[in-house]
LOLUMKOL-497689 format. One record per residue (C-alpha): residue in three letters; x, y, z; residue number from 0. Coordinates in Angstrom, 2 decimals, padded with zeros to 5 digits. Example, Ala and Ser with C-alpha at 12.3 -4.5 7.8 and 13.67 -1.06 7.14 Angstrom:
<pt rest="Ala" x="012.30" y="-004.50" z="007.80" nr="0"/>
<pt rest="Ser" x="013.67" y="-001.06" z="007.14" nr="1"/>
END
This chain:
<pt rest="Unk" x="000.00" y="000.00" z="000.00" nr="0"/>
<pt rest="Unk" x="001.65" y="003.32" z="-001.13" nr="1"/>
<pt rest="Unk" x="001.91" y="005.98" z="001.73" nr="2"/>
<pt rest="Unk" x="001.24" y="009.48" z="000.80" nr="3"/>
<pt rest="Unk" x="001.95" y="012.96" z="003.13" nr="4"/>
<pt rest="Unk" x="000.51" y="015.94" z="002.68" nr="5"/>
<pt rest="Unk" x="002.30" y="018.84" z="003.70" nr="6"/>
<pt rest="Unk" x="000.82" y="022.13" z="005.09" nr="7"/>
<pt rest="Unk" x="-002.78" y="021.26" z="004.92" nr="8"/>
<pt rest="Unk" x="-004.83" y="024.19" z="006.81" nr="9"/>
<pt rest="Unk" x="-008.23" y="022.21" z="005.91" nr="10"/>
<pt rest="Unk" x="-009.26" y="018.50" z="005.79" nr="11"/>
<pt rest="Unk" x="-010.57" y="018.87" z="002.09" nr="12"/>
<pt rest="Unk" x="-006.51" y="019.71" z="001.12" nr="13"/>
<pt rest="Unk" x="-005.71" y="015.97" z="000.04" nr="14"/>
<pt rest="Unk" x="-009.65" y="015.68" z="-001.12" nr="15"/>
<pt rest="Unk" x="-009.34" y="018.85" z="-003.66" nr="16"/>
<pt rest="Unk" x="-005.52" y="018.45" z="-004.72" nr="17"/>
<pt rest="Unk" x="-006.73" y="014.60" z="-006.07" nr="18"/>
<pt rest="Unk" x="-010.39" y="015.91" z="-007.27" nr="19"/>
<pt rest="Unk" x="-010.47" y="019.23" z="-007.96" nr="20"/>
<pt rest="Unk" x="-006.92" y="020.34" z="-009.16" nr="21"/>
<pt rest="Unk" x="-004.66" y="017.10" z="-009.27" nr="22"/>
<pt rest="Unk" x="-004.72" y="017.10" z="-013.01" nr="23"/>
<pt rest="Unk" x="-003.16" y="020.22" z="-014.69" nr="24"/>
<pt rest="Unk" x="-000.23" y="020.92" z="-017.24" nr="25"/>
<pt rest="Unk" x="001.73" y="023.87" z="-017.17" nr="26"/>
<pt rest="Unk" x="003.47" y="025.33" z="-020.45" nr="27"/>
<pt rest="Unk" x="004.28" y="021.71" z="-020.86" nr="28"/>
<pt rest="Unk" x="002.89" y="019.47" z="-023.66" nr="29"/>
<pt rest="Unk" x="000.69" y="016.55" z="-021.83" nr="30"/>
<pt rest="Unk" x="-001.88" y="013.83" z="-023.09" nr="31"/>
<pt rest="Unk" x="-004.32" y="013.35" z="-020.31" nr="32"/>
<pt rest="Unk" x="-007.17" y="010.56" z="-020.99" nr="33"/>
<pt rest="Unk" x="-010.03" y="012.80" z="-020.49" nr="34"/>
<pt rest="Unk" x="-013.60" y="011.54" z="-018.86" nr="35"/>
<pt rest="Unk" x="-016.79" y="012.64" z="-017.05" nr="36"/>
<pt rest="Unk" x="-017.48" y="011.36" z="-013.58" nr="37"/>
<pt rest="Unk" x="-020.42" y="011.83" z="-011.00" nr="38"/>
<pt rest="Unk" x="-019.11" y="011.66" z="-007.93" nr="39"/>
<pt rest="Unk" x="-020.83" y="011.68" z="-004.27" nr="40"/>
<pt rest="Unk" x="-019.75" y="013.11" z="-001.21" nr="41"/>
<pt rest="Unk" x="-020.94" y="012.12" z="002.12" nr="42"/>
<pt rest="Unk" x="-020.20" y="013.63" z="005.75" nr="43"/>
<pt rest="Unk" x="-020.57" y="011.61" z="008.71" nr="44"/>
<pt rest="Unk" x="-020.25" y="013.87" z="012.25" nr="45"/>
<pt rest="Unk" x="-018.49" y="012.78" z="015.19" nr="46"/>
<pt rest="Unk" x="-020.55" y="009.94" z="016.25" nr="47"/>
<pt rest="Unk" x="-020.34" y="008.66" z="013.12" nr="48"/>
<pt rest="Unk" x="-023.84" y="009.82" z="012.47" nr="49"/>
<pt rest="Unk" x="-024.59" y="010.62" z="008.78" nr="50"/>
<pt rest="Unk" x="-025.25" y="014.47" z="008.41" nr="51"/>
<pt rest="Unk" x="-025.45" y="015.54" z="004.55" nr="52"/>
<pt rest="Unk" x="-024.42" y="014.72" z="000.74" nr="53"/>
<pt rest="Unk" x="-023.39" y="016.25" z="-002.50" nr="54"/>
<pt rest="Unk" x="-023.64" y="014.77" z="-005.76" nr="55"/>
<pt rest="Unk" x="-021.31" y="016.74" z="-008.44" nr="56"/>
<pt rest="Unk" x="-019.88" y="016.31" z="-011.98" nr="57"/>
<pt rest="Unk" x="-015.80" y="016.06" z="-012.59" nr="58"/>
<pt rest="Unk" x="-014.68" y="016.20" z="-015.86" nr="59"/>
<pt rest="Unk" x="-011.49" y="016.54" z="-017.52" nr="60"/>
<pt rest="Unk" x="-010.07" y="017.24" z="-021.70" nr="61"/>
<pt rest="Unk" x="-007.38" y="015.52" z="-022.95" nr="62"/>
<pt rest="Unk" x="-005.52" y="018.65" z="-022.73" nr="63"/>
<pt rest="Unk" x="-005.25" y="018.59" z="-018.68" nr="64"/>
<pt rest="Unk" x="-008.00" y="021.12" z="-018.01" nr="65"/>
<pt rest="Unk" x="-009.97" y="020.04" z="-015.63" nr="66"/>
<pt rest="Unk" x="-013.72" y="021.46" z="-013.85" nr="67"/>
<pt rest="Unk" x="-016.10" y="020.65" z="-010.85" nr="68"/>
<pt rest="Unk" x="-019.55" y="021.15" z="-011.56" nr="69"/>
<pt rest="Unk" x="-021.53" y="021.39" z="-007.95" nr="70"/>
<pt rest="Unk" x="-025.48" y="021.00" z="-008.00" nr="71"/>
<pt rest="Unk" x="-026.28" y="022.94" z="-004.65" nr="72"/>
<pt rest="Unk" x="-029.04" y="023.94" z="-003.06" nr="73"/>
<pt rest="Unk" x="-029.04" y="027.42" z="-001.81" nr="74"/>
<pt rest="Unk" x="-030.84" y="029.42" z="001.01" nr="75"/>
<pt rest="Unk" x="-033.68" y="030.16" z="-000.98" nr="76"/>
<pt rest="Unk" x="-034.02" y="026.19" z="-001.76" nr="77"/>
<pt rest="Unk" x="-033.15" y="026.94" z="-005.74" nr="78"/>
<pt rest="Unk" x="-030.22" y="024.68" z="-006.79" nr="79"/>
<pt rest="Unk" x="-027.58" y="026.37" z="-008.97" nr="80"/>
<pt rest="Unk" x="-024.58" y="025.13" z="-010.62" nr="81"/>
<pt rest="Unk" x="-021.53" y="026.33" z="-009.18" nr="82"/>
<pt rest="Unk" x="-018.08" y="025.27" z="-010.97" nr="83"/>
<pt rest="Unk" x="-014.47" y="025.63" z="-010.25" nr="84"/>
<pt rest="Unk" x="-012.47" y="025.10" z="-013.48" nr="85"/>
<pt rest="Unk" x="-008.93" y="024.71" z="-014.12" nr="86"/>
<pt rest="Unk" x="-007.68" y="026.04" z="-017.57" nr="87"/>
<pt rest="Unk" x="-004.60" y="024.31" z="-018.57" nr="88"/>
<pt rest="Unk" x="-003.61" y="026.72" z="-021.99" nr="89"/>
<pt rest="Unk" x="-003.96" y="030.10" z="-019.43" nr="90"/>
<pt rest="Unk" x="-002.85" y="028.62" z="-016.32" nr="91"/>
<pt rest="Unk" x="-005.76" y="030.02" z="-014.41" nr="92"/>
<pt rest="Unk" x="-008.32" y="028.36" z="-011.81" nr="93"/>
<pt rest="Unk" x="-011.22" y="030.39" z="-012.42" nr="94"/>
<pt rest="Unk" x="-014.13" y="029.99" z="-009.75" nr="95"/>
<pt rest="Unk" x="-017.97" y="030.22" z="-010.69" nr="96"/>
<pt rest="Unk" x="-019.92" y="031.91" z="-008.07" nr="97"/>
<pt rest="Unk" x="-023.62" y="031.84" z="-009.71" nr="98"/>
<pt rest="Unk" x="-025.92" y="033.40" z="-007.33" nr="99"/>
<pt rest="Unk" x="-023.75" y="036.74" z="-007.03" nr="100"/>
<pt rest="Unk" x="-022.73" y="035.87" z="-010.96" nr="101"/>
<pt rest="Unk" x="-019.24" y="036.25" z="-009.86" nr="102"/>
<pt rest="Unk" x="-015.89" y="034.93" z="-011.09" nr="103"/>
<pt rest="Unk" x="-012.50" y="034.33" z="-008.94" nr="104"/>
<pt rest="Unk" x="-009.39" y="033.77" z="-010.74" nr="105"/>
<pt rest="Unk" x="-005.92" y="032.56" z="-009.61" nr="106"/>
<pt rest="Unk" x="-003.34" y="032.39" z="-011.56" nr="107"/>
<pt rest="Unk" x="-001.03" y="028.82" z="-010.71" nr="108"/>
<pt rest="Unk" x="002.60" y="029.03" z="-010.84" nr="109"/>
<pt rest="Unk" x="004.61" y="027.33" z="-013.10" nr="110"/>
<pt rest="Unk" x="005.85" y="024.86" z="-009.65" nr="111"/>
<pt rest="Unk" x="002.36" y="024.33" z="-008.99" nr="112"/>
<pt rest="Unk" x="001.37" y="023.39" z="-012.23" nr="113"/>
<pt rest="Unk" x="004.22" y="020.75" z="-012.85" nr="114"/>
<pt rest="Unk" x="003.46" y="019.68" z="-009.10" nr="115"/>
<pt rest="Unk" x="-000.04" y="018.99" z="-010.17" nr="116"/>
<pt rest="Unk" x="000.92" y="017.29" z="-013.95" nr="117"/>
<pt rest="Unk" x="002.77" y="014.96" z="-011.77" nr="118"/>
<pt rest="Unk" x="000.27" y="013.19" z="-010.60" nr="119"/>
<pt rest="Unk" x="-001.12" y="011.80" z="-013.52" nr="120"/>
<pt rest="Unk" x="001.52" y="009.09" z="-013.40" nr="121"/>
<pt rest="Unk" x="002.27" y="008.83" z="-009.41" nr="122"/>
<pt rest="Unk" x="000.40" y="006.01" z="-008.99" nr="123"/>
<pt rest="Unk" x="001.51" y="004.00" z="-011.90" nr="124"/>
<pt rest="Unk" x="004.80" y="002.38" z="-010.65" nr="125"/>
<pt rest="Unk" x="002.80" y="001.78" z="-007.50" nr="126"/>
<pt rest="Unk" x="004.04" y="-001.29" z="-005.59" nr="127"/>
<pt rest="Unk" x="000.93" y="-001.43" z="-003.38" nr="128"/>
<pt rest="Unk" x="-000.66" y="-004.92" z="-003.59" nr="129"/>
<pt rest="Unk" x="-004.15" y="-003.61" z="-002.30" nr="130"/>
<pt rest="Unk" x="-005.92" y="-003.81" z="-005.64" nr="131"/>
<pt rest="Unk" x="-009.81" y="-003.35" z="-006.05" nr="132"/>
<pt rest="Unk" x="-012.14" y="-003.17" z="-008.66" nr="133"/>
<pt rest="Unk" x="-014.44" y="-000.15" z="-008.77" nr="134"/>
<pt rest="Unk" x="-017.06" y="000.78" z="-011.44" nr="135"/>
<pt rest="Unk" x="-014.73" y="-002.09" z="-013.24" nr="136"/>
<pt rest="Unk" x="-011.31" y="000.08" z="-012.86" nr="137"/>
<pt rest="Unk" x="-008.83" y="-001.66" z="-011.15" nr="138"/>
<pt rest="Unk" x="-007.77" y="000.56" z="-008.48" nr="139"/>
<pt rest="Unk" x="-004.59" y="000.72" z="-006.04" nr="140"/>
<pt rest="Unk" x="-005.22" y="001.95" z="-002.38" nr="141"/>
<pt rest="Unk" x="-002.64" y="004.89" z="-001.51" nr="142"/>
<pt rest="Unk" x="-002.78" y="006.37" z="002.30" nr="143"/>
<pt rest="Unk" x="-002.96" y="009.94" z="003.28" nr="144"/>
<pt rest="Unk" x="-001.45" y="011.39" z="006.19" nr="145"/>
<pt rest="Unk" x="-001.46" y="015.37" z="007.01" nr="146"/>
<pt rest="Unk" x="002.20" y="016.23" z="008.15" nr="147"/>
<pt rest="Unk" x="000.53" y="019.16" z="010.93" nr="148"/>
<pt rest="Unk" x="-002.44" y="017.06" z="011.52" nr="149"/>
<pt rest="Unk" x="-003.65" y="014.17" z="012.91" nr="150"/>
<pt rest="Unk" x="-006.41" y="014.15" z="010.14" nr="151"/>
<pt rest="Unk" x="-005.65" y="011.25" z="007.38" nr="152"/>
<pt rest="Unk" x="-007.49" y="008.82" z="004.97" nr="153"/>
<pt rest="Unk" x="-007.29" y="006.50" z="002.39" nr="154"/>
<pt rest="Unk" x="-007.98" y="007.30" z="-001.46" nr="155"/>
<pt rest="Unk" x="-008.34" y="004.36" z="-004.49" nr="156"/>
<pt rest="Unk" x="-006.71" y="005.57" z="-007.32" nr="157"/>
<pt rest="Unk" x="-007.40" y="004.71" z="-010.83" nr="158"/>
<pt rest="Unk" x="-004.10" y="003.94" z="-013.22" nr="159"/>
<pt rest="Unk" x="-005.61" y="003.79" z="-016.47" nr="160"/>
<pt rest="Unk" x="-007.95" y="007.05" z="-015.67" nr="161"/>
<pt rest="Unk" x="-004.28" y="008.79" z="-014.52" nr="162"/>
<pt rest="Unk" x="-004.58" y="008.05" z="-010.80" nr="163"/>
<pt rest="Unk" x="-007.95" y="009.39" z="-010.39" nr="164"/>
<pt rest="Unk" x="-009.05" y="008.56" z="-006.88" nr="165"/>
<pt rest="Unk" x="-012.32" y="006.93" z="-007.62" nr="166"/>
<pt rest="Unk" x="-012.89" y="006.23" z="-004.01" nr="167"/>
<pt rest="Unk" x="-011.54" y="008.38" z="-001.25" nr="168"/>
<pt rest="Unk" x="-012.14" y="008.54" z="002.89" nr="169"/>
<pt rest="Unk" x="-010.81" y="010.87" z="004.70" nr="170"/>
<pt rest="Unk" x="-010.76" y="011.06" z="008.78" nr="171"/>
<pt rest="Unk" x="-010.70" y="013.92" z="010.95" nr="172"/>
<pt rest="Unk" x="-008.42" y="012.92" z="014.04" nr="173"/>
<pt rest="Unk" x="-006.29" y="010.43" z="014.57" nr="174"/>
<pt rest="Unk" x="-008.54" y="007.56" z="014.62" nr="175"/>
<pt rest="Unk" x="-011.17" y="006.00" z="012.80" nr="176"/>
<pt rest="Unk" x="-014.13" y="005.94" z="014.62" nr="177"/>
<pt rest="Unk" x="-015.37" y="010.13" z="014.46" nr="178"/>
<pt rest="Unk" x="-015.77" y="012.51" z="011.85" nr="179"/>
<pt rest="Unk" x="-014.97" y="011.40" z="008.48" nr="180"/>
<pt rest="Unk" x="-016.26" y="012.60" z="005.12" nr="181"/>
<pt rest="Unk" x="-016.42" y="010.01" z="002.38" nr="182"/>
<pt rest="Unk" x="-016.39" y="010.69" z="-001.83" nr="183"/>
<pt rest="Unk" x="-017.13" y="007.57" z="-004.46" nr="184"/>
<pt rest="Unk" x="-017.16" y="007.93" z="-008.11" nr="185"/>
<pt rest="Unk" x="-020.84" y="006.46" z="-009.34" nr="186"/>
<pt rest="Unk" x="-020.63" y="006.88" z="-012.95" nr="187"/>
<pt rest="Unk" x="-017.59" y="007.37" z="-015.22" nr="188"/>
<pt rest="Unk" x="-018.03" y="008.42" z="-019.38" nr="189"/>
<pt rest="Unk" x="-014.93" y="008.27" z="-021.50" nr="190"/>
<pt rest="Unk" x="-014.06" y="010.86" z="-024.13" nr="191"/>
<pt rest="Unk" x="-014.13" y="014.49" z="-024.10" nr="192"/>
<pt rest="Unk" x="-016.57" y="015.64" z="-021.90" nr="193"/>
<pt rest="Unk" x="-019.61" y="018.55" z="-022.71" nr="194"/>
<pt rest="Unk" x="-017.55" y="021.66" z="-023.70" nr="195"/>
<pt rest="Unk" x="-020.60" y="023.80" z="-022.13" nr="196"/>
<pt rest="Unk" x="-019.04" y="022.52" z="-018.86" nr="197"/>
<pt rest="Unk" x="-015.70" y="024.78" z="-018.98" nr="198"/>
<pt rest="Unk" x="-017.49" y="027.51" z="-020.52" nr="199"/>
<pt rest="Unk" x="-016.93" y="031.43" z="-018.51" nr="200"/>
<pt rest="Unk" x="-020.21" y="033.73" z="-018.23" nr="201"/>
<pt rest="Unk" x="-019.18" y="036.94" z="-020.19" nr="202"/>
<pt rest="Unk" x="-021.57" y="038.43" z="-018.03" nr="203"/>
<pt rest="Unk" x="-019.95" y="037.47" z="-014.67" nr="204"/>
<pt rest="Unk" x="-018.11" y="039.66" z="-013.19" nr="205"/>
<pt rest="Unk" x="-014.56" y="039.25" z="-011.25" nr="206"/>
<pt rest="Unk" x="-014.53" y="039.77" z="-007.95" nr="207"/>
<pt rest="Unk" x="-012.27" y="038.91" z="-004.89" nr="208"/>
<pt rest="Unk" x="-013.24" y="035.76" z="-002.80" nr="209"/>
<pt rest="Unk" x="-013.96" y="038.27" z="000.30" nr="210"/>
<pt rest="Unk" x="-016.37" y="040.17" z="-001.95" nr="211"/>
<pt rest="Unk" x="-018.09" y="036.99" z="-003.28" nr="212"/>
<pt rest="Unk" x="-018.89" y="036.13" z="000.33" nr="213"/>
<pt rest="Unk" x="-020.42" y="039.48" z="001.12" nr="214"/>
<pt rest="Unk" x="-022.25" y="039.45" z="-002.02" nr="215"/>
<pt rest="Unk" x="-023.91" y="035.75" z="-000.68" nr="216"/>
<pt rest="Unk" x="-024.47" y="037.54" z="002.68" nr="217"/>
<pt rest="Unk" x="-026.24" y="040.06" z="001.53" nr="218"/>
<pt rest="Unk" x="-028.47" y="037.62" z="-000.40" nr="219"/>
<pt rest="Unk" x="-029.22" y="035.16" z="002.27" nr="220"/>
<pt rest="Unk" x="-028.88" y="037.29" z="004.84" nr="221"/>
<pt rest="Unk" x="-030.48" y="034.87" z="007.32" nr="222"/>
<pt rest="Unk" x="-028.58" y="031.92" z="006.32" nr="223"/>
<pt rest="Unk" x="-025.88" y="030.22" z="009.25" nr="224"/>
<pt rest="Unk" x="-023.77" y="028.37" z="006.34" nr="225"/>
<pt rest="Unk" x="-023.64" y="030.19" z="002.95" nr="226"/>
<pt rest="Unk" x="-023.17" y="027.75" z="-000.16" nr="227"/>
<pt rest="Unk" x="-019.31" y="029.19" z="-001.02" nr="228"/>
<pt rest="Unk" x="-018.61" y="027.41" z="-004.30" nr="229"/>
<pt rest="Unk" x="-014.64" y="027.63" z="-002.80" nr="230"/>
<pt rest="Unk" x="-016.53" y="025.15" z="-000.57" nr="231"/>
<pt rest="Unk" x="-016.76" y="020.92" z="-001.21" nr="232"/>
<pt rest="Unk" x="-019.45" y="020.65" z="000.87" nr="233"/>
<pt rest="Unk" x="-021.13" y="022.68" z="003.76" nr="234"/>
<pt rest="Unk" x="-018.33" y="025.77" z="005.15" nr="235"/>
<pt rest="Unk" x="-015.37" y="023.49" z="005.04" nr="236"/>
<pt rest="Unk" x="-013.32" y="025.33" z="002.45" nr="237"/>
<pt rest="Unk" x="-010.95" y="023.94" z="-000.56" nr="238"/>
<pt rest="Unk" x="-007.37" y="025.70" z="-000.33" nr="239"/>
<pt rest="Unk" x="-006.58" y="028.36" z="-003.00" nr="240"/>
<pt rest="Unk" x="-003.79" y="027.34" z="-005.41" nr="241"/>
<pt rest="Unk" x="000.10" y="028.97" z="-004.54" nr="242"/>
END
């Protein structure tokens, strides 16, 4: 079983977002990703081990290494909206899509970050782990993650042929295994390019600062206790801005 540690995680969701949400990206480097739609879950599970909420949402990536999360969540005012976090490979940009305050957040990645993420498309595939299973009909190798300032960890089952994709990940908050723990699965995976609608930027969005996102969603649901942040996985617990 292959051993990972990630290093200066300020949020659970760090090892969750750097293998779903930006683990796949190419800097000003040629790269042949395999691209594919999947519909992933998410559950959360509170301290007693009590299940608490879910998320269903889209992942798809090109075969040119861009990459985008499409979130179906439901917002204050019970409409559900499509917020999306996309990674743009050719501008080296993570662009965020705020809907309800039709707002977009950009970050630019470095040139480290993006070779750090192109990496993983092949880390798992010289894998010695012997912890195979079959899911959806991938065969999948079981890799362990361990936060170097937490006690947090989890495991993740990484697909080789879909360029370690995690198509099954658990993650635990504390050092054992009995609390809080949120859970993601892959239900459905399509091969090929995936709907180009999906990476597509409103014109009519405009940019704004992720501060100024969050007091636009304030103002809109003022009464709301947890406002639906698409910088968010699930609930308030936020995904870590690229550096």
């Amino acid at each position: 079983m292959r051993q990972i540690t990630v290093f200066a995680a300020s949020s659970v969701l760090f090892a969750l977002a750097v293998s779903l949400a930006t683990y796949r990206t190419a800097a000003q480097t040629a790269i042949h990703a395999d691209p594919f739609t999947a519909t992933v879950v998410e559950k959360r599970f509170d301290a007693s081990g009590d299940y608490k909420e879910q998320e269903t949402y889209t992942y798809a990536v090109r075969s040119d290494g861009s990459s985008v999360e499409v979130f179906n969540r439901k917002y204050p005012d019970g409409q559900v909206r499509n917020a999306r976090i996309v990674i743009d490979t050719s501008l080296g940009k993570r662009i965020v899509i705020e809907p309800a305050t039709q707002s977009l957040t950009t970050t630019k990645l470095s040139k480290s970050n993006l070779e750090m993420l192109a990496s993983r498309l092949t880390a798992c595939r010289d894998s010695a782990s012997v912890e195979r299973v079959k899911v959806l009909g991938f065969s999948t190798v079981r890799e362990t993650i361990r936060w170097a300032d937490a006690q947090d960890h989890g495991d993740q089952w990484v697909a080789q042929v879909l360029d370690c994709y995690p198509l099954r990940l658990k993650v635990y908050l504390g050092a054992n295994r009995s609390g809080s723990r949120n859970e993601r699965e892959v239900t459905a995976v399509s091969l090929g390019e995936p709907d180009g609608g999906l990476f597509a930027i409103p014109s009519e969005y405009v940019e704004r600062a992720p501060s100024d996102v969050m007091d636009g969603l304030s103002k809109e649901f003022p009464q709301a206790k947890i406002l639906p942040s698409p910088q968010n996985a699930v609930g308030a617990q936020t995904m870590p801005q690229p550096k």
